[in-house]
C-alpha positions as a Markdown table, in Angstrom:
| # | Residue | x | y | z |
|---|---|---|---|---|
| 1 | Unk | 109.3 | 112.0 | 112.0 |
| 2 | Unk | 110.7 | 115.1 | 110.9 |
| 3 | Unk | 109.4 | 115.3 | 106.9 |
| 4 | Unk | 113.2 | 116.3 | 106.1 |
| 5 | Unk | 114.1 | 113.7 | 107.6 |
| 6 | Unk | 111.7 | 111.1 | 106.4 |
| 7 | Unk | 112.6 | 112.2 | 102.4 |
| 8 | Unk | 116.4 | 111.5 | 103.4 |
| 9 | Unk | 115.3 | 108.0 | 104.8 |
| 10 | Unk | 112.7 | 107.3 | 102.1 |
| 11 | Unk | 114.3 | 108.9 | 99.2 |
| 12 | Unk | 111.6 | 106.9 | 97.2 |
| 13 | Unk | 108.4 | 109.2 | 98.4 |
| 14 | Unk | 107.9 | 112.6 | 97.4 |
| 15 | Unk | 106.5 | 113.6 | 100.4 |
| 16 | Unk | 103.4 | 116.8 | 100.4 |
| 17 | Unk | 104.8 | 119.6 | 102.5 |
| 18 | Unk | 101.0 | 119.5 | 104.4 |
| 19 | Unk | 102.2 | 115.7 | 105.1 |
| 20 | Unk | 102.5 | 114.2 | 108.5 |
| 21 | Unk | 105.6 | 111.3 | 108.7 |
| 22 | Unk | 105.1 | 108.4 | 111.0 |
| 23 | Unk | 107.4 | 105.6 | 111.3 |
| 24 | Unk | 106.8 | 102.6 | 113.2 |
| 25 | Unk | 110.7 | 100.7 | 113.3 |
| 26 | Unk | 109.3 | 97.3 | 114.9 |
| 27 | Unk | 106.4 | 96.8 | 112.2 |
| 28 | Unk | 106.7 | 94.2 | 109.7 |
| 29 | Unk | 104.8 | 91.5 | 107.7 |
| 30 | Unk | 103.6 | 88.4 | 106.9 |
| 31 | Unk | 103.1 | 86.6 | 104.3 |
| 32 | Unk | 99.2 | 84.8 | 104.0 |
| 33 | Unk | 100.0 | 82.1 | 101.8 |
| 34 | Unk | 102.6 | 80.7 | 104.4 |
| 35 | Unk | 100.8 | 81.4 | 107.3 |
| 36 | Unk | 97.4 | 79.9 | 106.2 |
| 37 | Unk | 99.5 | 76.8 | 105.4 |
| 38 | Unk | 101.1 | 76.6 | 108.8 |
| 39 | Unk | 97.4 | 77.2 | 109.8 |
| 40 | Unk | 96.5 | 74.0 | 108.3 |
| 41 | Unk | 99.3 | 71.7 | 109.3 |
| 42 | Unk | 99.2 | 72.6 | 113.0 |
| 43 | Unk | 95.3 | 71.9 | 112.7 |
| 44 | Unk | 95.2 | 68.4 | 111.1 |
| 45 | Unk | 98.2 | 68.0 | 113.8 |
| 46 | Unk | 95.4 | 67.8 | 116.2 |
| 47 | Unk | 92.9 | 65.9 | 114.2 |
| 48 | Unk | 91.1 | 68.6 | 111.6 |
| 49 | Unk | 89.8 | 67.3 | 108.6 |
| 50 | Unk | 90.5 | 69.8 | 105.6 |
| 51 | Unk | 88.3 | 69.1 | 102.4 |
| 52 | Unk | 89.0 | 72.2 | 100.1 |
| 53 | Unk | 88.0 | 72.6 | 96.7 |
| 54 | Unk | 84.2 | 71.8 | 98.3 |
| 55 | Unk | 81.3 | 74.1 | 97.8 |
| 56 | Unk | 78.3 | 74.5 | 100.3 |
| 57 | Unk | 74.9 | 74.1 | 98.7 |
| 58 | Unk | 72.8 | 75.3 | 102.4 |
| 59 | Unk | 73.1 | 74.5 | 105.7 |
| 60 | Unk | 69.9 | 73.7 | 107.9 |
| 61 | Unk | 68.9 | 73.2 | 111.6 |
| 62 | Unk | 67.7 | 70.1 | 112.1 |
| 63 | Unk | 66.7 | 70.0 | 115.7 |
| 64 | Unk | 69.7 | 70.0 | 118.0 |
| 65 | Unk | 71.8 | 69.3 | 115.1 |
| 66 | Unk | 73.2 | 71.3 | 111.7 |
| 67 | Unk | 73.9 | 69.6 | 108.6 |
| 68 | Unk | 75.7 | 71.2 | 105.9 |
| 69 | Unk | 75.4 | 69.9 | 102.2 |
| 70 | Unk | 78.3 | 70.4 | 99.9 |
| 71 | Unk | 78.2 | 69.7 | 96.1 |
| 72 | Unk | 79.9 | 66.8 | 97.2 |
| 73 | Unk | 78.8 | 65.3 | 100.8 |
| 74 | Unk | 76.0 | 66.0 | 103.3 |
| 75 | Unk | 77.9 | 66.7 | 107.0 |
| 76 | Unk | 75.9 | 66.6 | 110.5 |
| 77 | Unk | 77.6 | 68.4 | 113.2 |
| 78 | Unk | 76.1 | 70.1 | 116.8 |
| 79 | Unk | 77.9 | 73.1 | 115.9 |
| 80 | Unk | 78.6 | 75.2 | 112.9 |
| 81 | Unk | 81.3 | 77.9 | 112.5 |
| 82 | Unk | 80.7 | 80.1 | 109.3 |
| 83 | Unk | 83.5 | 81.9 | 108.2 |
| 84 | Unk | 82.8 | 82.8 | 104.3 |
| 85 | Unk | 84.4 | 85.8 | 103.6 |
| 86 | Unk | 82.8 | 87.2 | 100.3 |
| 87 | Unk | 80.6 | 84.7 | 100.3 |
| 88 | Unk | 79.1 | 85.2 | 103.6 |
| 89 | Unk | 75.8 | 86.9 | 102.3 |
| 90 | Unk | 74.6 | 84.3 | 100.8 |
| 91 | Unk | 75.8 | 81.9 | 103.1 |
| 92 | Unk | 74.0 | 83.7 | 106.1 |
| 93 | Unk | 71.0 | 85.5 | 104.3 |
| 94 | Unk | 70.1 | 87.0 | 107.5 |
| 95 | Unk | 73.0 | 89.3 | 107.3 |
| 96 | Unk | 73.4 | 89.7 | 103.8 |
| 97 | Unk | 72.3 | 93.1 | 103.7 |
| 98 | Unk | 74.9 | 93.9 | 106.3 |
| 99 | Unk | 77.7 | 92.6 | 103.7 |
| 100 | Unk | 78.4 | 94.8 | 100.7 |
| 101 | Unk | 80.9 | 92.8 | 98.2 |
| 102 | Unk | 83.3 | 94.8 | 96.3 |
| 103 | Unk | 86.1 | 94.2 | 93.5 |
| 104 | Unk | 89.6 | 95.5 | 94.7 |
| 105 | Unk | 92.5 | 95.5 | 91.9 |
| 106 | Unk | 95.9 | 94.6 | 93.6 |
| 107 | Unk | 98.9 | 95.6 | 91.5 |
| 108 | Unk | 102.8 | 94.5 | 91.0 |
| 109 | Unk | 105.1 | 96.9 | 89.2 |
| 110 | Unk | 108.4 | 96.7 | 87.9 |
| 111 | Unk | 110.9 | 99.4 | 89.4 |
| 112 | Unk | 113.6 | 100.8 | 87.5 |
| 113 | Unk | 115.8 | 100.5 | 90.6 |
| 114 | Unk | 115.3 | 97.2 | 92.4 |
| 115 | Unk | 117.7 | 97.3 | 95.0 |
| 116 | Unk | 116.1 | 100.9 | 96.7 |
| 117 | Unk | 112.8 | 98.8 | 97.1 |
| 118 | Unk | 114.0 | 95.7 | 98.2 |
| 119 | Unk | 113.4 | 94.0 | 101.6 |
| 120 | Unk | 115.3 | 96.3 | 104.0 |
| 121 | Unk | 115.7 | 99.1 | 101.8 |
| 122 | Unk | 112.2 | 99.7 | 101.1 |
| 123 | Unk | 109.4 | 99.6 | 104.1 |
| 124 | Unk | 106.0 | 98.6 | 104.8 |
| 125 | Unk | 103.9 | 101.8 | 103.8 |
| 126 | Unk | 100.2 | 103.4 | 103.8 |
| 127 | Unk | 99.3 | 106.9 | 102.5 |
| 128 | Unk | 96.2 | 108.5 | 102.8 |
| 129 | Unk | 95.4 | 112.3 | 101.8 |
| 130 | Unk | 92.6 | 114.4 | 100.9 |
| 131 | Unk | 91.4 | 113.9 | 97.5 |
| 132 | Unk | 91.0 | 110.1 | 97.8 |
| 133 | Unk | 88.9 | 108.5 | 100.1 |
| 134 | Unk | 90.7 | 105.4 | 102.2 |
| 135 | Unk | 94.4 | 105.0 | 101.4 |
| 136 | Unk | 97.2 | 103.6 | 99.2 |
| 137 | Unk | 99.3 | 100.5 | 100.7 |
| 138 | Unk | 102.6 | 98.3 | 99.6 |
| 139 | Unk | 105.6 | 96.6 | 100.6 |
| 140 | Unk | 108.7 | 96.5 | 99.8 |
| 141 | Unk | 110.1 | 94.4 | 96.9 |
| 142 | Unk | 110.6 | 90.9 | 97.6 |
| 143 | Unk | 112.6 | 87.9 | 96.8 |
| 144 | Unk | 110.4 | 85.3 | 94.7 |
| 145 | Unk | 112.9 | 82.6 | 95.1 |
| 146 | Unk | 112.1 | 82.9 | 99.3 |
| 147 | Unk | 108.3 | 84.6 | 99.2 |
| 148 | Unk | 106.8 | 82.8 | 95.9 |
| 149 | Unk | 105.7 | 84.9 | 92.6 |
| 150 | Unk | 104.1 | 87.2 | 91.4 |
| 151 | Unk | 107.6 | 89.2 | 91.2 |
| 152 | Unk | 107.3 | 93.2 | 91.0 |
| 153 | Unk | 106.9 | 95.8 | 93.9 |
| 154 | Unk | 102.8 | 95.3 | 95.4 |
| 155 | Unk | 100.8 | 98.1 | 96.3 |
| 156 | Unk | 96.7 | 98.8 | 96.3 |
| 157 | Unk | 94.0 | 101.1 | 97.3 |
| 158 | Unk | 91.9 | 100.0 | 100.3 |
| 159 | Unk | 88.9 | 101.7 | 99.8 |
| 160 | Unk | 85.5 | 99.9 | 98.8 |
| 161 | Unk | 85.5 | 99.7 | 95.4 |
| 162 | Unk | 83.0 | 98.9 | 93.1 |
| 163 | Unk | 80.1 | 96.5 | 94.2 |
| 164 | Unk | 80.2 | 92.9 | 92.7 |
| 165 | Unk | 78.9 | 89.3 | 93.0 |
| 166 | Unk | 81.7 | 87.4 | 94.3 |
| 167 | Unk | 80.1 | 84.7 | 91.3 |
| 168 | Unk | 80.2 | 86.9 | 88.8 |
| 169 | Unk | 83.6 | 89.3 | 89.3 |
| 170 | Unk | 85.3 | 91.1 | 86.5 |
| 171 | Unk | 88.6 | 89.8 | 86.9 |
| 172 | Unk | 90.0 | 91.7 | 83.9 |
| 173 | Unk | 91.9 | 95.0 | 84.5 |
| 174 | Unk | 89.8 | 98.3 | 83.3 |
| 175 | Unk | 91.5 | 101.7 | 82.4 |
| 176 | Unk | 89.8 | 103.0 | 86.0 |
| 177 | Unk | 92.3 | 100.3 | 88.0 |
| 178 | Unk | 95.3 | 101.8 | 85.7 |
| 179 | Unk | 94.6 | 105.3 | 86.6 |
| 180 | Unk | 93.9 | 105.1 | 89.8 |
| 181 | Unk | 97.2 | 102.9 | 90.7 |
| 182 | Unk | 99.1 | 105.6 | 88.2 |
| 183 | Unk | 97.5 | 108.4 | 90.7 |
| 184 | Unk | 99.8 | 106.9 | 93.2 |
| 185 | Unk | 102.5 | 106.2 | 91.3 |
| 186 | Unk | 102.3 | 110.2 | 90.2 |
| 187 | Unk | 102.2 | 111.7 | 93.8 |
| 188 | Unk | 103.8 | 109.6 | 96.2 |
| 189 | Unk | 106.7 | 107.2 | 94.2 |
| 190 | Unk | 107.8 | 109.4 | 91.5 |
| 191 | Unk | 109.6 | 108.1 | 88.2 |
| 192 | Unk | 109.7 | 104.8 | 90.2 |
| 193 | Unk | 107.8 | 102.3 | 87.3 |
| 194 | Unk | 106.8 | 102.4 | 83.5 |
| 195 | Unk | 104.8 | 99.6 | 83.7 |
| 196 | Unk | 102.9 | 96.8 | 85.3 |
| 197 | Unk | 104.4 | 93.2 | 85.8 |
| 198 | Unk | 101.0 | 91.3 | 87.0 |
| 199 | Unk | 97.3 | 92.5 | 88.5 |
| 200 | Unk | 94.8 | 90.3 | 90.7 |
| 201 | Unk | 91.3 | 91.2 | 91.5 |
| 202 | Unk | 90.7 | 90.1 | 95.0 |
| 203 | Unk | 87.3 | 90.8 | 96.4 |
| 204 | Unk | 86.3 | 92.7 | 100.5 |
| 205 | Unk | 83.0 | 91.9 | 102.3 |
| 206 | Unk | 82.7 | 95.2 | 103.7 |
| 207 | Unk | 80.1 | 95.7 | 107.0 |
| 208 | Unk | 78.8 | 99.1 | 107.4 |
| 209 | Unk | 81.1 | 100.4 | 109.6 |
| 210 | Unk | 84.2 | 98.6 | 108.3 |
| 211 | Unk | 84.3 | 96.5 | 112.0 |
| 212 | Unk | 84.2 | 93.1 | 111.8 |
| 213 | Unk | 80.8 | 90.8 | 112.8 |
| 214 | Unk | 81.8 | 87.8 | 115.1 |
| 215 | Unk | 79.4 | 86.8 | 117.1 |
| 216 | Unk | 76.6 | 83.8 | 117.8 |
| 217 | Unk | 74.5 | 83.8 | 115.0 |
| 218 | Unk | 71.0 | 85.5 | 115.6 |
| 219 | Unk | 68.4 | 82.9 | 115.8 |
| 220 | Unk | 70.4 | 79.6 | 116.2 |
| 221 | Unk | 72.4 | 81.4 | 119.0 |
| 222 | Unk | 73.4 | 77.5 | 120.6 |
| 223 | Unk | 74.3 | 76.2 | 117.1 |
| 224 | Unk | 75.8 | 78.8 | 114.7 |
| 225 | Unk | 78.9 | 80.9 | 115.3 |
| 226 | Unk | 79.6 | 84.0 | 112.3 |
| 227 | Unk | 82.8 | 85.8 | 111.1 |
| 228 | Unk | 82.1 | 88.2 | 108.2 |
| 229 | Unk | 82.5 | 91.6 | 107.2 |
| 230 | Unk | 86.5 | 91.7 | 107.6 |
| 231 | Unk | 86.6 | 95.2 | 104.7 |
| 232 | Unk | 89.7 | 94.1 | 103.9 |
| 233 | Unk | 91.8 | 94.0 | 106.8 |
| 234 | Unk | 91.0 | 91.1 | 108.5 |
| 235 | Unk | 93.8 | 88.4 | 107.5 |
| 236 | Unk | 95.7 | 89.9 | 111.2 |
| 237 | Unk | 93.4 | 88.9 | 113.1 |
| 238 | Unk | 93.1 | 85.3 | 112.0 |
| 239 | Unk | 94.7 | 83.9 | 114.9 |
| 240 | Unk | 92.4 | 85.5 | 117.7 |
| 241 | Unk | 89.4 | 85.1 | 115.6 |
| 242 | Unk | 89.7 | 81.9 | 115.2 |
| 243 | Unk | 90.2 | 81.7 | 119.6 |
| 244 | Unk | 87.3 | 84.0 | 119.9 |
| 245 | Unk | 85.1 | 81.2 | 117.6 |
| 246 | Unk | 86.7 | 78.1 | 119.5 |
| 247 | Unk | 85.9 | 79.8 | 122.6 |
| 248 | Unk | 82.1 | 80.5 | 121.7 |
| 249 | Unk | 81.5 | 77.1 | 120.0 |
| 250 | Unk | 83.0 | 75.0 | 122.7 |
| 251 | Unk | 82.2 | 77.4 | 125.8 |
| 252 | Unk | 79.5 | 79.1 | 124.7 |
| 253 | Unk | 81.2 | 82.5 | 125.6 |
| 254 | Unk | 84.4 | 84.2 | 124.7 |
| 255 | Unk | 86.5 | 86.2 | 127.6 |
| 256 | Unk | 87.4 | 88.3 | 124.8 |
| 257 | Unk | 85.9 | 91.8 | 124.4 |
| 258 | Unk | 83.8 | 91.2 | 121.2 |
| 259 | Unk | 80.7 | 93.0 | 122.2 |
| 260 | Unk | 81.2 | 95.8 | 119.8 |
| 261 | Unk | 81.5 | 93.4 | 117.2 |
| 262 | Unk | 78.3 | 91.8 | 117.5 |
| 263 | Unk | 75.5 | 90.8 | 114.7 |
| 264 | Unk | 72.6 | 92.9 | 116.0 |
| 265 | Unk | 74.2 | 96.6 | 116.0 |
| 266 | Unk | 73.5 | 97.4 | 112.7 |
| 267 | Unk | 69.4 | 96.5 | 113.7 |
């Protein structure tokens, strides 16, 4: 898009004059929380078993079979699919050096004019530029009463961030979150906020070259299927990972082209 244009149609932005403008009218959201519970209920429509709130201890191979022992229960299965985000190094030592945890601060802010950023005023958006490495993301502002709290307009920085344990994360917000969400604020949204309304650490399990690993896992190749190292963009993809798993736990192979996702091209 034209960048005259784009600053008539996003009056919010102050757009660089060095700036590109893309705009994609059929993009749109979704919101995880709902969609992982619509997840659910379809899956214990067709006879899952959810037990949350249950921590894995270790898993083992016991001969053709895999049992699993929680803090709670010891499971035997034929198969195993390990899907741990964060917690996939230590789940699956032998790709734990593939998997490189980091602390991502997530903010909300309060806008001085709420109706210019609401739903339908206000779009999806990502900027990257030169002096930061990755690139700034939000939404528009949304309706809690329909979408659930926290209120205040959301935006982050996807970038690996500093390197945690996902059992020992600083959850408090440090003066190098404020800054770097105010560098934003300062470039790209203008006069837009005076201040912060709520701020979550969430937490990436970043592979080397930011792809994602889902393959059979190395080793127990007829037992043990892997998903890790989504770097922070995985939650899209649920849906198809999840066939891709199905499909190489209960066929053995997947018709989908995962073969520059596998576990052994970081060897």
């Amino acid at each position: 898009m034209d960048r005259g244009a784009a600053a008539n149609l996003f009056s919010q932005f102050s757009f660089p004059k060095s700036f590109d403008v893309l705009v994609e009218p059929e993009a749109g959201f979704i919101t995880p929380e709902k969609a992982i519970r619509l997840y659910a209920t379809e899956a214990k429509k067709n006879g899952a078993i959810i037990h949350s709130n249950e921590k894995v201890i270790e898993w083992n191979k016991i001969g053709n079979n895999v049992t699993v022992k929680t803090h709670r229960h010891t499971y035997h299965a034929n198969k195993l699919i390990i899907t741990a985000g964060a917690w996939a190094g230590k789940v699956i030592p032998a790709i734990a050096d593939k998997i490189k945890v980091t602390r991502q601060f997530v903010a909300w802010i309060k806008t001085r004019d709420d109706k210019k950023f609401a739903l339908n005023n206000f779009p999806c958006w990502m900027i990257a530029d030169d002096n930061k490495r990755g690139c700034y993301y939000g939404f528009p502002l949304l309706d809690t009463n329909k979408f659930g709290e926290p209120a205040g307009l959301k935006l982050a920085h996807h970038f690996p961030f500093q390197p945690t344990d996902p059992d020992n994360v600083n959850r408090q917000t440090t003066n190098e979150d404020i800054e770097n969400l105010r560098y934003c604020l300062d470039n790209y949204l203008p006069g837009i906020s005076d201040s912060v309304l709520h701020s979550k650490i969430c937490l990436y399990a970043n592979s080397p070259d930011e792809n994602f690993i889902i393959d059979k896992l190395p080793g127990f190749e007829e037992n043990v299927f892997i998903a890790c190292g989504f770097s922070g963009h995985g939650f899209k993809f649920a849906s198809v990972a999840g066939e891709i798993l199905a499909d190489l736990a209960i066929k053995g192979k997947t018709e989908l082209p995962i073969g520059f996702l596998n576990a052994k091209r970081f060897s």
